[in-house]
C-alpha positions in Angstrom: -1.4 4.3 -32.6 2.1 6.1 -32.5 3.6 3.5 -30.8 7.1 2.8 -31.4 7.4 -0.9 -30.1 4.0 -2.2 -30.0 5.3 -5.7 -30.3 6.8 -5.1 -27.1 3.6 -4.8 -25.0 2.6 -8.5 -24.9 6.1 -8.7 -23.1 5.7 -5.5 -20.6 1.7 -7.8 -19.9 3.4 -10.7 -19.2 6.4 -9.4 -17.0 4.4 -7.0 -14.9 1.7 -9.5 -13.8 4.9 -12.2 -13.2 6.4 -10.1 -10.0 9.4 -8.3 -12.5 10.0 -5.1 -10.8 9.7 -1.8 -13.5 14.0 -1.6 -13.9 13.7 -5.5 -14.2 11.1 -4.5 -17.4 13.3 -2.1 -18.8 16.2 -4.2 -18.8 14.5 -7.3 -20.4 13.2 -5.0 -23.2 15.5 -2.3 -24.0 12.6 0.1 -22.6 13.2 3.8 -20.9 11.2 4.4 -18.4 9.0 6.8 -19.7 8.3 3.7 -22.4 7.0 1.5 -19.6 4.8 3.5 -17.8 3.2 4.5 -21.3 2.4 1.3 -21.6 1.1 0.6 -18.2 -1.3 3.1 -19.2 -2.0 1.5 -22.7 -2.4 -1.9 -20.9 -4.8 -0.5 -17.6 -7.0 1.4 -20.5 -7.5 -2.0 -22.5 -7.7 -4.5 -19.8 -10.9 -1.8 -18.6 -12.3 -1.9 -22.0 -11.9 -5.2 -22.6 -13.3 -6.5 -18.9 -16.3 -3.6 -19.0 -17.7 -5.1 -22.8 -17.8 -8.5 -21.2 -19.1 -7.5 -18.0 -21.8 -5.4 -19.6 -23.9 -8.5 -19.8 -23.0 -10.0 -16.6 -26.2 -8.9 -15.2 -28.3 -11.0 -18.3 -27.0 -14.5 -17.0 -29.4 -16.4 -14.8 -28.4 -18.6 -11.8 -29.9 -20.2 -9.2 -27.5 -18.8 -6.5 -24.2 -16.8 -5.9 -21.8 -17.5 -3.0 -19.7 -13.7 -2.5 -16.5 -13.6 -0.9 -15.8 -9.7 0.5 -12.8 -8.4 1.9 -10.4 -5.5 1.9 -6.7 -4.8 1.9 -4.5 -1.7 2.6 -1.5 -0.8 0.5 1.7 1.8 1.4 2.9 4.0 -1.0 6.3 5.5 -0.2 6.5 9.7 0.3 8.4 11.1 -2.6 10.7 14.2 -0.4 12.8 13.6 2.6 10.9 16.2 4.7 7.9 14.6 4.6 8.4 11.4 5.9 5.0 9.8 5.9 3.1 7.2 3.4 0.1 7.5 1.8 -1.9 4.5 3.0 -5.1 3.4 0.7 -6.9 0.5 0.7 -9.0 -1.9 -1.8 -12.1 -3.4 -1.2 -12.5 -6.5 -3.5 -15.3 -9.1 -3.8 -14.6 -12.6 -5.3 -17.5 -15.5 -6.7 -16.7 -18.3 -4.6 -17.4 -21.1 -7.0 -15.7 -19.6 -10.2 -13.1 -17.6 -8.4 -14.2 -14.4 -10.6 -12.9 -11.3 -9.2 -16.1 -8.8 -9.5 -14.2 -5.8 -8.8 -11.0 -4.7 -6.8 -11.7 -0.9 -6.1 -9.4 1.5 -4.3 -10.5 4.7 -2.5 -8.3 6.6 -5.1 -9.3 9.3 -7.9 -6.7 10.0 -10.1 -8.7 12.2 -12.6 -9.2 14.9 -10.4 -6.5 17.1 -8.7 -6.6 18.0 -5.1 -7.0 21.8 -5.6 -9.8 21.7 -7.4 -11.7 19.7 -5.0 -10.5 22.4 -2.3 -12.0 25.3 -4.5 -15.3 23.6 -4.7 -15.8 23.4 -1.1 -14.7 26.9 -0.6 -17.1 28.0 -3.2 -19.7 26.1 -1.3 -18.7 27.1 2.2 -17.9 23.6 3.2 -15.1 25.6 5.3 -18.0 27.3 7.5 -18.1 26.2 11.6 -20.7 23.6 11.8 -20.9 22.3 8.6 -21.7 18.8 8.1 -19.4 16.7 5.8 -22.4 15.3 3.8 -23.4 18.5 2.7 -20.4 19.7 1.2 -19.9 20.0 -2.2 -17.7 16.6 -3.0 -18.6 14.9 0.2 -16.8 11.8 -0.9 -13.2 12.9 -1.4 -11.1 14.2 1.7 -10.1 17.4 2.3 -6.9 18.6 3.5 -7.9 20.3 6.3 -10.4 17.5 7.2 -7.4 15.0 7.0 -5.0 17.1 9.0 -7.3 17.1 11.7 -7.8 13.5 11.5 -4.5 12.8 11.9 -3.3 15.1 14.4 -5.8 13.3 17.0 -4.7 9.7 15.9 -2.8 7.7 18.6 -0.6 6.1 15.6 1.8 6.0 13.4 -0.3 4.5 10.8 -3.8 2.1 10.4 -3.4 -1.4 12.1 -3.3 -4.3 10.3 -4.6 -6.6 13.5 -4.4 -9.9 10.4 -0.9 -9.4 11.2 0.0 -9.4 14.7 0.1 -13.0 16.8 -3.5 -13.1 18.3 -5.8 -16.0 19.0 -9.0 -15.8 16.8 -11.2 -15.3 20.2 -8.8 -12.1 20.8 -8.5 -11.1 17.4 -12.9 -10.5 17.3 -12.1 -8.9 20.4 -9.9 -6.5 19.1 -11.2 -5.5 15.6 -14.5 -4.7 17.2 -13.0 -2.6 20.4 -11.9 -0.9 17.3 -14.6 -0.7 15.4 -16.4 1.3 18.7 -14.0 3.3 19.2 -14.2 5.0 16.3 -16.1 8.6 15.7 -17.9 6.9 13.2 -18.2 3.2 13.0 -18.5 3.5 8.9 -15.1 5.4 8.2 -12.7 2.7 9.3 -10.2 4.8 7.2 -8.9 7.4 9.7 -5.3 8.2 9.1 -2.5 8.0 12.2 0.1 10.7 12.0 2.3 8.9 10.0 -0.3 9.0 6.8 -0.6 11.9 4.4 -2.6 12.5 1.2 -1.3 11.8 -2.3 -0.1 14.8 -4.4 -1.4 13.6 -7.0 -5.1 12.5 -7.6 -7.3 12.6 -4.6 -8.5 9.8 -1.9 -11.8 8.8 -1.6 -13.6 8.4 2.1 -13.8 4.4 2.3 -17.6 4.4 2.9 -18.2 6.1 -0.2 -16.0 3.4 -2.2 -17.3 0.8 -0.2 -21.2 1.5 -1.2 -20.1 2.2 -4.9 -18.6 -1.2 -4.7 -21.4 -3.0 -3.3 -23.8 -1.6 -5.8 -21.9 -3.1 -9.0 -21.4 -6.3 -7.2 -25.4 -6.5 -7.1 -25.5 -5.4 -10.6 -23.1 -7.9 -11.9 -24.9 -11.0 -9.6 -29.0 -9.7 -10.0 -29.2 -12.6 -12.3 -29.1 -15.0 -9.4 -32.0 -16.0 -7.8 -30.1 -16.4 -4.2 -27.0 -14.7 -3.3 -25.3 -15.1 0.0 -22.5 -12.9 1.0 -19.4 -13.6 3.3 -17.4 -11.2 4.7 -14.3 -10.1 7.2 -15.3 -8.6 10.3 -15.7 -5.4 9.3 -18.7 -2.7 9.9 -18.4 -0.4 6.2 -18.8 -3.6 4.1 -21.9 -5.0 6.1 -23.6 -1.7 6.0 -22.6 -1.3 1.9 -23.8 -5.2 1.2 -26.6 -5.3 3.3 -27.9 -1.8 2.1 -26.9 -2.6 -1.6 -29.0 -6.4 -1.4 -31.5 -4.7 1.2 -34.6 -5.5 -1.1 -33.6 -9.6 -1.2 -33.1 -9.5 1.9 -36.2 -8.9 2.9 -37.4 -10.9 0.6 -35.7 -13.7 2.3 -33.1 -14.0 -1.2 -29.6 -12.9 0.5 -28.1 -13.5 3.5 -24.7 -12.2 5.2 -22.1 -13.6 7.6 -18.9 -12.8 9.0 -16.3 -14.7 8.9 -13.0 -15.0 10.9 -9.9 -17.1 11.8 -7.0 -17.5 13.4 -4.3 -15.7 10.9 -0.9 -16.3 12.9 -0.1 -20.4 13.0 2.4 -22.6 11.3 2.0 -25.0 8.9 2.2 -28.1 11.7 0.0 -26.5 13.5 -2.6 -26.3 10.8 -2.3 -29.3 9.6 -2.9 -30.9 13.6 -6.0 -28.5 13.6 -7.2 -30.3 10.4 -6.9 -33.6 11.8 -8.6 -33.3 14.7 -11.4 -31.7 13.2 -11.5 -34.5 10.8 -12.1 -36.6 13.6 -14.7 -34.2 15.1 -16.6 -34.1 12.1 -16.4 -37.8 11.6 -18.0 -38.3 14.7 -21.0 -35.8 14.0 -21.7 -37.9 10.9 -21.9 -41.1 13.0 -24.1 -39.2 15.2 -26.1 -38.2 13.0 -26.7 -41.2 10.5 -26.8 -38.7 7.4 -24.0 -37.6 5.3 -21.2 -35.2 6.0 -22.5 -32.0 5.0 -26.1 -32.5 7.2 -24.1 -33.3 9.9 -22.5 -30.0 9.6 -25.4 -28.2 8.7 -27.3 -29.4 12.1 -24.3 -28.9 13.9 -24.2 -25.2 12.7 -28.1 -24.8 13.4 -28.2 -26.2 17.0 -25.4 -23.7 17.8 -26.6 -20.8 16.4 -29.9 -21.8 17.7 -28.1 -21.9 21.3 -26.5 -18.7 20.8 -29.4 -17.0 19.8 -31.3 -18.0 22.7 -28.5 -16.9 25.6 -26.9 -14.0 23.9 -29.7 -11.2 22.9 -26.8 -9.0 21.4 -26.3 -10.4 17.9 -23.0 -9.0 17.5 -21.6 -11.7 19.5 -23.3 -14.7 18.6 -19.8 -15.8 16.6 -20.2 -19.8 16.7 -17.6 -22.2 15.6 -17.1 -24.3 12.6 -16.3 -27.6 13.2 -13.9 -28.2 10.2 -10.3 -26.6 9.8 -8.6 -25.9 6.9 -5.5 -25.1 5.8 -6.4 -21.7 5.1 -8.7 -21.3 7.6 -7.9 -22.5 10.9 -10.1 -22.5 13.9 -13.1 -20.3 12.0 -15.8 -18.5 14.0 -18.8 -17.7 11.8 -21.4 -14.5 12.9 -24.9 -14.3 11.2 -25.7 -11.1 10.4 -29.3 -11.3 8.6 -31.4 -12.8 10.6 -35.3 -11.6 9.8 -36.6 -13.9 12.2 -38.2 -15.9 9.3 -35.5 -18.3 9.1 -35.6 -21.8 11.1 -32.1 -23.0 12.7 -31.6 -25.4 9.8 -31.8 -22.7 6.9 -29.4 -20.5 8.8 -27.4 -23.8 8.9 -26.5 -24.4 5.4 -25.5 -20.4 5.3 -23.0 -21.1 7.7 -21.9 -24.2 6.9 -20.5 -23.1 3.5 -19.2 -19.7 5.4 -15.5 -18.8 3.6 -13.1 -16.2 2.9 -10.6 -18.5 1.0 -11.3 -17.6 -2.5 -10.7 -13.8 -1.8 -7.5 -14.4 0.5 -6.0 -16.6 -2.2 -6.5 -13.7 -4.5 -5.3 -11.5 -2.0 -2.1 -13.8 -1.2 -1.1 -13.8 -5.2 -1.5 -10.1 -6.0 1.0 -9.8 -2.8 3.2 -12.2 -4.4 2.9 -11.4 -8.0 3.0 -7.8 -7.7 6.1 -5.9 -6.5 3.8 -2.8 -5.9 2.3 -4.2 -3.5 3.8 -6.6 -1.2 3.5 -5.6 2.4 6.3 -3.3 3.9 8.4 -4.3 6.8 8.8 -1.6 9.9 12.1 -1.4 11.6 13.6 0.2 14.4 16.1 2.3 11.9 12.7 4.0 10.4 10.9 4.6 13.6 8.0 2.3 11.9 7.3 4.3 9.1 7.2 2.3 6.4 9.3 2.5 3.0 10.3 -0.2 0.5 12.2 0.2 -2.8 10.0 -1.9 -4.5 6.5 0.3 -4.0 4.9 2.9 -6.0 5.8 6.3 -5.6 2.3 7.1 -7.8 -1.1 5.8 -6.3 -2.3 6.0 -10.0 -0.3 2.8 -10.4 -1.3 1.0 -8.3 -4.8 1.6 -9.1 -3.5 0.9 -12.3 -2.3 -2.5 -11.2 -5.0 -3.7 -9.9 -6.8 -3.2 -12.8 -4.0 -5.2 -14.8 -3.8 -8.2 -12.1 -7.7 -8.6 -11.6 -8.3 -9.0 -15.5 -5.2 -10.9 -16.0 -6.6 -13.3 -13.0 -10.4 -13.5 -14.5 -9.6 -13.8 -18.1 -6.0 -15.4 -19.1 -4.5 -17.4 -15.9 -5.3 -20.7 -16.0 -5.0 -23.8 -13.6 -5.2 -26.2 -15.8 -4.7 -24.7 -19.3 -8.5 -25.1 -20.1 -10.5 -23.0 -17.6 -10.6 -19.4 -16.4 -12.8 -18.0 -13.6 -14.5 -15.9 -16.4 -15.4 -19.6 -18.2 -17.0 -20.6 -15.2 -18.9 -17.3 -14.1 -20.0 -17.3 -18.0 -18.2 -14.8 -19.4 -15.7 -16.4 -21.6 -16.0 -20.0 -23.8 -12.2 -20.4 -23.4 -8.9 -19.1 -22.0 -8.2 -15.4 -23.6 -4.9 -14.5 -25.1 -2.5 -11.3 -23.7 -3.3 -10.4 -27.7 -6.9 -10.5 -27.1 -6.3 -7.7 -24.7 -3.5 -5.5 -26.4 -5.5 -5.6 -29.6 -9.2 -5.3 -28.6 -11.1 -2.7 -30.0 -14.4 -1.0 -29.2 -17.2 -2.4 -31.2 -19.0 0.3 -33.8 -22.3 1.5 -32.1 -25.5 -0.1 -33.7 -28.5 2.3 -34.6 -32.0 1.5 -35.4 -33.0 1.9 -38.9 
């Protein structure tokens, strides 16, 4: 209602998913500024509406199992005055079905509905200011306070978060690292700490990764508690094992979920990857003629004997990592680490966990947001900027690009297709065909139903 150019939004849909920067959007249709973002904001309050009547009944569908790919990624947005130089630095945690490719929810430690101040009276009001408080008393426990952050920062050793995915490190050196990082923190679950180069948004407030992370776990089990089994991969990372494994605690136990880690090498070229494949071909060629059985069982006992091994020498499970014998393109030289292990299990159970251990359908989704979405592509330090980080093309609002991924993530589950006949919400059961960008723009809440 009381829009001007509604035949225009279809357009703004398409472009904005399609990697056209906001000025490239006005250009193509006549637009102001103040046009477009009112239709981001049209668009992000449909594509929720839309997604959350579908995935209302997610929870009704019955399946025999569920394969869970977790990860998270951080995203820069650029200061808005000259003297203050620093970035606000948030980060997503998103979960993809491995079979269907459906993204179950992309969720960034950012409130935009509540304003900074308030959240500061609150906590005065409570006297979450008082020496000796403890954080998970206070008032709003899971939004940061400015004080809190300052203080955070001002005993950080950097600029800003590392990304380790980024720098040139074996994968044997790159488990190394991310868990002498993970101890080194005052608290293992609150990966988030800012470096001095990091400040919080005017605008909205951020939320304390643990909380997001749990919150995000929780739906994730509501969306899958149809499935009967539901095993979970993740990257090496200690907030989403303790969300996952708390949220699926109960199947757990009752020996329906299991967890892994999963890491690779992230720094090779494409020759290199490709040699890595072939010689794994050859290596898993000759555990099939070994083992006079078919491919998959030769992996599976390959993955139980060493796990089995491990298990045996090494009494602290947090480095039983064991290898995968099969490269891939996307995932070169993987190390696999078990991470529910009841004691129930036989070696050859824990095998076919492992064996199917991958990250590749959330890193592919990863990999295309970064390309599709000018938001959000990473930003590129230099010497000139003293490594802060600034690029022309990212937000200067961390409202959009919550919005964003909002946009992108239904975009991806509901109306890209491969092969013009299948979306990831057809195959998790959600859809009975590709959905139009009208479907979207036009859809309406349905009229609530009473008893008579």
């Amino acid at each position: 209602m009381r829009q001007r150019a509604p035949h225009l939004n279809r357009t703004v849909f398409a472009e904005v998913v399609s990697k056209k920067p906001l000025r490239g959007i006005m250009e193509v249709t006549g637009l102001s500024a103040a046009a477009v973002y009112d239709k981001l904001d049209f668009l992000y309050r449909q594509c929720r509406g839309f997604a959350g009547e579908r995935e209302s009944r997610a929870h009704r569908i019955e399946r025999k199992r569920v394969r869970l790919c977790v990860d998270r990624q951080d995203y820069m947005i650029n200061w808005r005055s000259k003297s203050a130089r620093k970035n606000i630095q948030l980060t997503a945690i998103c979960t993809v079905e491995a079979d269907s490719s459906y993204v179950l929810g992309h969720h960034l430690n950012f409130d935009p509905d509540i304003n900074q101040t308030e959240v500061e009276d609150a906590a005065a009001v409570n006297g979450d200011f008082a020496p000796g408080t403890r954080s998970y008393f206070r008032a709003q426990p899971q939004y940061w306070l400015n004080a809190e952050f300052d203080r955070m920062a001002g005993i950080s050793r950097m600029e800003v978060r590392p990304d380790f995915d980024g720098e040139t490190l074996t994968v044997d050196e790159l488990i190394a690292v991310k868990s002498r990082w993970e101890r080194n923190l005052p608290d293992p679950e609150r990966p988030d700490l800012p470096g001095r180069g990091n400040q919080l948004s005017p605008d909205g407030v951020m939320t304390h990764l643990d909380y997001t992370a749990y919150a995000h776990a929780r739906l994730v089990r509501r969306f899958v508690s149809g499935a009967r089994y539901a095993t979970i991969y993740s990257d090496q990372d200690e907030v989403l094992r303790a969300a996952f494994i708390s949220a699926f605690a109960p199947k757990i136990l009752m020996e329906e979920a299991e967890m892994a880690y999963v890491q690779f090498q992230k720094q090779m070229t494409i020759d290199e990857k490709k040699d890595l494949m072939r010689k794994s071909n050859k290596v898993v060629a000759s555990l099939t003629q070994a083992s006079d059985d078919t491919e998959q069982a030769a992996i599976v006992k390959f993955m139980a004997d060493e796990y089995a091994a491990a298990a045996s020498s090494e009494p602290d499970w947090r480095k039983r990592w064991i290898p995968h014998p099969r490269s891939t393109i996307n995932e070169p030289k993987r190390r696999i680490l078990y991470l529910t292990d009841t004691g129930n299990k036989t070696p050859e159970r824990i095998g076919w966990t492992l064996s199917g251990a991958t990250l590749a359908p959330v890193d592919n989704y990863f990999m295309r947001l970064r390309r599709k979405i000018n938001y959000l592509e990473r930003p590129i330090p230099t010497r000139s900027n003293a490594s802060r980080l600034w690029s022309g093309y990212h937000a200067y609002d961390p409202k959009r690009v919550l919005q964003m991924l909002e946009i992108f993530h239904v975009y991806t589950n509901y109306i890209r297709t491969k092969d013009g006949k299948s979306t990831p919400a057809v195959k998790f059961g959600l859809a009975k065909g590709p959905v139009r960008f009208e479907d979207i723009i036009y859809w309406m809440p349905k009229a609530p139903t009473y008893p008579i």
